[in-house]
N, C-alpha and C positions, 0 to 999 in steps of 0.2 A: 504494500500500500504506500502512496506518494504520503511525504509528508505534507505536502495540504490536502491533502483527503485525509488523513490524521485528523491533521489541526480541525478539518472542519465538522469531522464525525466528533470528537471530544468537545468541541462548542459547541454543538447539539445537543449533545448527551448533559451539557452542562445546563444550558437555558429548560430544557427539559426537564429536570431534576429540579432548577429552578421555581420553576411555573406549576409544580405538581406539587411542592411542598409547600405546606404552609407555618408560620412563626405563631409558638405557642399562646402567644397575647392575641392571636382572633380568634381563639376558640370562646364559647360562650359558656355559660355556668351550666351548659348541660353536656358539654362536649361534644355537640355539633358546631363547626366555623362557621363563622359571620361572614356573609358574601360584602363585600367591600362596594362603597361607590360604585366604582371599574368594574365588578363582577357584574353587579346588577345592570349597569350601562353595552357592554359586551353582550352580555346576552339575550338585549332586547333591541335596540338600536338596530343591528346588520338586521334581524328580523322584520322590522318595521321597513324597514329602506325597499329592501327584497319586495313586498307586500302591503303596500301602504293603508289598501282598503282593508286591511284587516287589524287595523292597528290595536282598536278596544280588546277585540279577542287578544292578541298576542300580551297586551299589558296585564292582562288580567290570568293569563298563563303565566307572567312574570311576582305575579304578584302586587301590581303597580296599577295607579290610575293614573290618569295624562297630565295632572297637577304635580302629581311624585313623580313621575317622569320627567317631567319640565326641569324640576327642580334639583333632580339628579343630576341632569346631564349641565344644568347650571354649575353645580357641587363639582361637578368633574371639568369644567371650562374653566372657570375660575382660579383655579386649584394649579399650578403647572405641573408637580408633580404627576398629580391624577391625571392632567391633560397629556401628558408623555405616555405616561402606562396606560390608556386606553387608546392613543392613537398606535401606538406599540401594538397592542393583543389585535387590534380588527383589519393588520395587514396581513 
């Protein structure tokens, strides 16, 4: 194996490992994780984009109404942080 197919299989394996783990402060007092701004925003956002007339079903699959939705995705513009890691996870 070429060393940049190395390098690039181990930066995968690394960002992967990454993204898959979670740090013990977002767990919740029941030991299920807290989905984050980002998560909640990911997972509905490309859905709505995809399918616009379906937008209320989808939110409501999310757990969301379009007020908390607004206002998330506000949370996560705002935030540059947050604006990084979810411009990051929807490419």
């Amino acid at each position: 194996m070429s060393p940049r197919i190395r390098g690039l299989a181990s930066g995968t394996a690394l960002l992967l490992a990454a993204a898959c783990g979670r740090p013990e402060e977002a767990r919740t007092a029941g030991g299920v994780y807290a989905m984050t701004p980002v998560d909640h925003a990911v997972a509905a956002a490309p859905a709505i984009q995809a399918n616009p007339g379906s937008t209320d079903s989808i939110l409501a699959a999310h757990g969301l109404t379009r007020a908390r939705f607004d206002a998330l995705m506000y949370e996560v513009a705002v935030d540059s942080a947050l604006a990084r890691a979810y411009t990051e996870a929807i490419r």
